[in-house]
N, C-alpha and C positions, 0 to 999 in steps of 0.2 A: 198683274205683272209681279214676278219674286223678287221684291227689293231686301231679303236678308242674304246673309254672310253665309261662307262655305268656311267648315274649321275643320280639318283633319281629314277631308276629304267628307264631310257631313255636313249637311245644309241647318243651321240654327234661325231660329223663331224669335227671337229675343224680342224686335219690335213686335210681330203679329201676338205673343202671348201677352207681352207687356200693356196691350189693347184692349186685351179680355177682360169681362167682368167675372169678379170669381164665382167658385161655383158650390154651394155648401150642401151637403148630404141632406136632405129633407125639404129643403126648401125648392121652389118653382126655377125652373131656369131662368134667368134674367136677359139671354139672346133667344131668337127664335130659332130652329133648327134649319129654316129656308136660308136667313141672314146668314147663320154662321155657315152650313156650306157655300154659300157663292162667296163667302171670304175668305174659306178654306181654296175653294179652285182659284181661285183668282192668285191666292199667295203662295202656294203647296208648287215646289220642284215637282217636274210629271213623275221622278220615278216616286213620290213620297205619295202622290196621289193615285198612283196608282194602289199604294198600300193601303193610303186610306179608302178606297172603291174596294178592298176587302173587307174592312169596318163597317161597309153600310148594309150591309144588306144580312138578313136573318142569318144563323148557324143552320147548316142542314147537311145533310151526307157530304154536297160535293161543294160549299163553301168552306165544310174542317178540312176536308181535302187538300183544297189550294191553302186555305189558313195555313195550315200545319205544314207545308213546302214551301211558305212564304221568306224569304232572303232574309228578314229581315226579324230578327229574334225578340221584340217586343213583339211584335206578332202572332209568331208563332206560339209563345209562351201565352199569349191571352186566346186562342184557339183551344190548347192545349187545356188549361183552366177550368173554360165552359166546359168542355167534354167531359173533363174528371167530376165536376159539381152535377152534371147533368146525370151523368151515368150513377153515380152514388143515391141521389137522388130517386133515378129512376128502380135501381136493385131492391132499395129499401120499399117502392110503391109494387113493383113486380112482389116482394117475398108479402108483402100485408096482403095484395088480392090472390096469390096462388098463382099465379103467373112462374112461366118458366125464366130464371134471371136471365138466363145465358145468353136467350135468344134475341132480348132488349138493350146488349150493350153494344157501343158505338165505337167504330175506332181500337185502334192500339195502344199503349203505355202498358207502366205496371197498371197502375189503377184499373184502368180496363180489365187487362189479365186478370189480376186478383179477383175480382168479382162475378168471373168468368166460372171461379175454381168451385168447387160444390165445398160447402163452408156454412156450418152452422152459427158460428161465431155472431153475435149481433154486431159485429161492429164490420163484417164478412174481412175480418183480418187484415183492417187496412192499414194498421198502425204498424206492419210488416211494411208499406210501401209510402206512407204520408206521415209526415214529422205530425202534426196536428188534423187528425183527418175531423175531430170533433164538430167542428161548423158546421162542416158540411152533412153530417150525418144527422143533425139534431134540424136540419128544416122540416124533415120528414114527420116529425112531431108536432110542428104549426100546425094545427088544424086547419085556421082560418087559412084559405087557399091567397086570399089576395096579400097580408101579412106575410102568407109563405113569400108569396114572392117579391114582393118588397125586402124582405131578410135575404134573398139571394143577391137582390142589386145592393143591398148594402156591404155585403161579403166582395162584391162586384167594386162596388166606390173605393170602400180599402186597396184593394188589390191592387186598383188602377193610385192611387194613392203612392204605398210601397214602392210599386213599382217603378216609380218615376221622381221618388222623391229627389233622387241626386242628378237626372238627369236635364238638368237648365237650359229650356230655351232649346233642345234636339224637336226631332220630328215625333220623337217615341210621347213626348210631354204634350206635343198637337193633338197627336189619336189619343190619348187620354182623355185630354180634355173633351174632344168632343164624344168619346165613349159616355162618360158623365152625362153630359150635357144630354144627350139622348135618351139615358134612363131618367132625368130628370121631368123631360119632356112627356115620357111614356107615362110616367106619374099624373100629369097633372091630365092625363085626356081619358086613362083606361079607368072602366067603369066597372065593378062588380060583376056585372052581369056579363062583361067581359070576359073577365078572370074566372069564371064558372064555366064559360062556353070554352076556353081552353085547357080548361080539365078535363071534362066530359070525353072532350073530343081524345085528350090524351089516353084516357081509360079505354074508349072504345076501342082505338089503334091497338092495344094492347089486347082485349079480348078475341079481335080479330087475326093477330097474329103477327101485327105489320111493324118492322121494325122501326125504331122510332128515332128520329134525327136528333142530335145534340143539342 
């Protein structure tokens, strides 16, 4: 049952976050991901749960889709996000194995566009479209695949961070938290030999032709 407050026409959290254990970048999550959803459904306004039922489930063609039409602008901007890191990410892995860029990029923005554009530039000109495109371009350089992506959800933690720093106790600070909590989780279960079976597979998709999800 929703026992918080509605302020300005927006549902606030203040007791259900106030409840949380905090959640520190490297270390193990301190709730289980079972726990904290049935405390999320139980406590989460349906329209807020419905946004978060976009947060759960993997990025892929037709989850950026709805992401990125989602009402609701923390949202959409964390859809938006993945796509740009992803895509960057992916330009950079397309231009090292000879892969065609164009045909592996996801979705619309500038970022998308830009990297679309036939561009020698090593950095494929994105300082034209991102205040700091830096981060993102230097994963490509982690060799180590499982580091790589542990450096993505750290880029990921911040953002969700920033992003929510001034928002107290809203629903945008709920899906944060549990966006976190998630990668935390993913952390302490995904094994090496994980993280090499989703490369492999990403490379293959590529040699094959098939374009590849955000």
């Amino acid at each position: 049952m929703v026992n918080e407050q509605i302020v300005n026409d927006k549902m606030t959290y203040e007791y259900l976050l106030a409840g949380l254990p905090e959640l520190k970048a490297g270390s193990d999550a301190p709730i289980s991901l079972e726990n904290l959803e049935l405390l999320l459904d139980e406590q989460l306004s349906e329209a807020d749960k419905k946004l978060l039922d976009l947060l759960r489930v993997p990025i892929d063609a037709e989850t950026l889709a709805a992401g990125l039409k989602a009402k609701n602008r923390f949202v959409r901007a964390w859809f938006a996000f993945n796509r740009d890191m992803n895509n960057v990410l992916v330009a950079q892995i397309c231009r090292k194995h000879g892969f065609d860029v164009k045909q592996q990029i996801v979705g619309e923005g500038e970022v998308a566009e830009q990297l679309r554009q036939p561009n020698s530039k090593k950095d494929f000109g994105l300082n034209e479209v991102m205040d700091d495109p830096d981060e993102f371009l230097h994963l490509a350089e982690i060799d180590d695949l499982m580091q790589r992506e542990k450096a993505m959800d750290a880029i990921r933690f911040e953002w969700l961070q920033t992003r929510t720093e001034f928002d107290f106790f809203s629903p945008e600070m709920v899906f944060a938290y549990y966006l976190k909590a998630v990668m935390l989780h993913r952390w302490s279960i995904l094994t090496v030999e994980e993280g090499e079976k989703v490369f492999r597979q990403l490379v293959s998709d590529m040699k094959q032709g098939v374009k590849l999800d955000a």
